[in-house]
C-alpha positions as CSV (number, residue, x, y, z in Angstrom):
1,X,136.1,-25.1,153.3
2,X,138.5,-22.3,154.6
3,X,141.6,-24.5,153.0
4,X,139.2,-24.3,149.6
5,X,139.2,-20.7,150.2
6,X,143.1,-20.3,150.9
7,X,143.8,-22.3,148.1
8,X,141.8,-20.2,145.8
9,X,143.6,-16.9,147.2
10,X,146.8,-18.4,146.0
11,X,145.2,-19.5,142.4
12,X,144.3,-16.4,142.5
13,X,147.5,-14.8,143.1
14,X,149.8,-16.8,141.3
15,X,148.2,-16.4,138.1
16,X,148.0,-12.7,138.3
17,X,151.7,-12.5,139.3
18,X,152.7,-15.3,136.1
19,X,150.6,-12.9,133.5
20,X,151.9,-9.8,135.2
21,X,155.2,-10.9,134.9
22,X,155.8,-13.8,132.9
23,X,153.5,-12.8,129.9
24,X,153.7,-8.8,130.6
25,X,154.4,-8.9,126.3
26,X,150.5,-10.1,125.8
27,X,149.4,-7.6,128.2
28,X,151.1,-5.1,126.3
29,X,149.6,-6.0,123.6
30,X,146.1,-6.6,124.7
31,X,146.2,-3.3,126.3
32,X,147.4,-1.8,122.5
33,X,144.6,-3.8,121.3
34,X,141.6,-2.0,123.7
35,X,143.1,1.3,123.1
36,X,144.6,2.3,126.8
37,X,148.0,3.6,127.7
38,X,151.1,2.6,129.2
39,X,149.9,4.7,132.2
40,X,146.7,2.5,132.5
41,X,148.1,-0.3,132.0
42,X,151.0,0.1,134.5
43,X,148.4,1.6,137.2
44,X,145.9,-1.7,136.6
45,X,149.3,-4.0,136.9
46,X,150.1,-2.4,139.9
47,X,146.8,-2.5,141.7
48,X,146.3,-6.1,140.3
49,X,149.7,-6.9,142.1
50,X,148.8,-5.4,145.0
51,X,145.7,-6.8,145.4
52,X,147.4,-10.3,144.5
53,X,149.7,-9.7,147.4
54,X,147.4,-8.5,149.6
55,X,145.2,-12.1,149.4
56,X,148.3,-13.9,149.9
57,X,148.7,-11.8,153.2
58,X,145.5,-12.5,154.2
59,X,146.2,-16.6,154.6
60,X,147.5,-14.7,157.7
61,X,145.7,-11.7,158.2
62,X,142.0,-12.1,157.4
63,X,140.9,-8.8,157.0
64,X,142.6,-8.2,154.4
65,X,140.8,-10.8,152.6
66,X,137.8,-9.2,151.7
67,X,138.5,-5.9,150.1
68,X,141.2,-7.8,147.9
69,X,139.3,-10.2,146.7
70,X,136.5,-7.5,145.7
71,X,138.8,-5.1,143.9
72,X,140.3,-8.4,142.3
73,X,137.1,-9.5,141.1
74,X,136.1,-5.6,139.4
75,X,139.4,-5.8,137.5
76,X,138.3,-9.4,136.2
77,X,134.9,-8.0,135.6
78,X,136.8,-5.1,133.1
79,X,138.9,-7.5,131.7
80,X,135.6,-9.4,130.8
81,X,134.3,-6.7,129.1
82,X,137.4,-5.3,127.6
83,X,137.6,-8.9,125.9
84,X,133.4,-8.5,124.7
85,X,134.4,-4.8,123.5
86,X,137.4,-6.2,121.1
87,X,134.9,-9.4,120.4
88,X,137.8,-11.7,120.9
89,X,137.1,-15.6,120.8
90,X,135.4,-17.1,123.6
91,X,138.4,-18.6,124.5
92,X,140.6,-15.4,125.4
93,X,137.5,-14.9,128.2
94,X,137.8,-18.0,130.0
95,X,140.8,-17.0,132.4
96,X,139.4,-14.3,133.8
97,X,136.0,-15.3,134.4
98,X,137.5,-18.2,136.0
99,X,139.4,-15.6,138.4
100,X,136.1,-13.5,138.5
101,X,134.2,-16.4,139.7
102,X,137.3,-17.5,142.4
103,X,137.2,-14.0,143.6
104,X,133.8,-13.7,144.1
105,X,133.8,-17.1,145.8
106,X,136.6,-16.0,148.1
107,X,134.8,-12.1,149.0
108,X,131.8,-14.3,149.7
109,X,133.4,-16.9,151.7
110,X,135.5,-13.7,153.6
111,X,132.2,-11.9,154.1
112,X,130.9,-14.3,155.8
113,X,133.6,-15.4,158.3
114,X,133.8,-11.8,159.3
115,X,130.3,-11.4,159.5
């Protein structure tokens, strides 16, 4: 199970870092499209980051496990509705309710080795 777990952390991870960076154009652009500025956009990309990193960190540091993989799974939770507000296709949702779900599985699964 924990390797289940790690290996969702770095899902997790690497596929916010590859949209962050790779496609940071469609982000522009989605961000254009649901009416938020550059200063939004930059802060979410940073905290995204950051909270990316941080559940890479914790394949050796636990702890930090948890509160990254909660603050991870708000942003997908926003991006969800973000996606309802502009009524994209079903299809532009699917990413990051697959990312919700990981994250929620990984908070879970951090919860409860801590507690």
């Amino acid at each position: 199970m924990e390797s289940l777990v790690a290996a969702a952390q770095v899902v997790i991870a690497v596929s916010v870092f590859f949209v962050w960076v790779v496609r940071l154009p469609n982000v522009e652009a989605e961000f254009r499209e649901y009416g938020l500025s550059d200063i939004v956009r930059n802060a979410v990309g940073a905290a995204k980051m950051s909270a990316a990193a941080l559940l890479l960190a914790g394949l050796w540091y636990p702890g930090l496990v948890f509160p990254a993989a909660v603050v991870m799974a708000g942003f997908m939770l926003c991006a969800q509705y973000f996606h309802l507000r502009v009524r994209h296709p079903l299809t532009k949702y699917i990413a990051s309710f697959v990312l919700l779900v990981l994250s929620l599985g990984v908070a879970v699964a951090a919860r409860n080795h801590v507690g």
